[in-house]
C-alpha atoms as one frame of an Amber mdcrd trajectory, in Angstrom:
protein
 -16.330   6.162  34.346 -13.776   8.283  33.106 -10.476   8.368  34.335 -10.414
  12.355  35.803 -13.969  10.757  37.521 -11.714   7.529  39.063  -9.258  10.069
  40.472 -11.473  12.455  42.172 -13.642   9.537  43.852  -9.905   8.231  44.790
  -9.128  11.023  46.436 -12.372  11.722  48.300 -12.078   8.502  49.279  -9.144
   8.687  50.756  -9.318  12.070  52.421 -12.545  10.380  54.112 -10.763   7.656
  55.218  -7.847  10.077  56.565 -10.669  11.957  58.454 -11.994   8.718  59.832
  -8.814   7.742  61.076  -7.227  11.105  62.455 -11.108  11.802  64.846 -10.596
   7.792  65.883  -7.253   8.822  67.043  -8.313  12.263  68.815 -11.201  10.365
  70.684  -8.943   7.614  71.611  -6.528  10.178  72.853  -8.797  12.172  74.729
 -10.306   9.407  76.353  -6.778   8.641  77.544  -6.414  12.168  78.463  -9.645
  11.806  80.843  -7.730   9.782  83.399  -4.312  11.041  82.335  -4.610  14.535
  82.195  -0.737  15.459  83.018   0.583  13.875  80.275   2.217  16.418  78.331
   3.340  13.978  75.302  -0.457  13.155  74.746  -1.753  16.181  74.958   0.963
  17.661  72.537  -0.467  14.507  70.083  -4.124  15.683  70.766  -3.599  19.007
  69.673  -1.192  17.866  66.959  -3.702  15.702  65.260  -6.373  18.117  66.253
  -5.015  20.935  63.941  -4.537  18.531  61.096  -7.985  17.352  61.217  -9.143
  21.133  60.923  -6.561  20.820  57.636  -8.059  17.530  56.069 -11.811  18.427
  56.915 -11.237  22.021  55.593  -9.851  20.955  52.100 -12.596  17.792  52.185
 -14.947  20.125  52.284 -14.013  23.058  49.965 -13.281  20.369  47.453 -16.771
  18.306  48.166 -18.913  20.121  50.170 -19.492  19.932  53.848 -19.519  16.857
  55.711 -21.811  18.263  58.486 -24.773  20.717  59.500 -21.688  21.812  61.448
 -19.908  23.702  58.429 -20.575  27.440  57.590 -21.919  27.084  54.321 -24.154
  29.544  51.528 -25.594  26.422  49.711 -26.432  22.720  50.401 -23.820  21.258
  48.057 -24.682  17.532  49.448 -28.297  18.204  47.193 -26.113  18.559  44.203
 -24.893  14.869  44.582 -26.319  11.183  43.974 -27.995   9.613  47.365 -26.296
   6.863  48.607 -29.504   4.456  46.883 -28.466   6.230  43.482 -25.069   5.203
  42.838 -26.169   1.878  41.616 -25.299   0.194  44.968 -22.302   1.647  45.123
 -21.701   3.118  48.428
């Protein structure tokens, strides 16, 4: 693999893991935000982290295509890629 190949994968990689992390956060906070609903510094965090999840998803997915059924799309980029069971077990 070529090194312009190692840096893309590096960096969807770690917008992924960005996204994973920021909607573990959000859930967390909202589930705090069930019983504490009053709590302006949470909420402020909520929305904060809200917004830049709209940020990282938006320029995951105009870089590598959407990451849900969710996402307004014209074309099915996902069919473009390898399956998970063609990457040579790398998943």
């Amino acid at each position: 693999m070529d090194e312009n190949c190692k840096n893309i994968n590096s960096e969807k990689e770690t917008l992924l893991k960005e996204i994973q992390e920021c909607t573990f956060y959000i859930i967390e906070l909202g589930l705090y935000l069930d019983i504490n609903p009053d709590d302006k510094v949470a909420l402020c965090l909520h929305n904060k982290h809200a917004n830049h999840l709209r940020k990282i998803t938006d320029k995951y997915e105009s870089m590598f295509g959407p990451l849900s059924i969710q996402c307004p799309c014209n074309k099915w980029r996902w069919l473009e890629e390898p399956w998970p069971w063609e990457k040579g077990g790398n998943l």
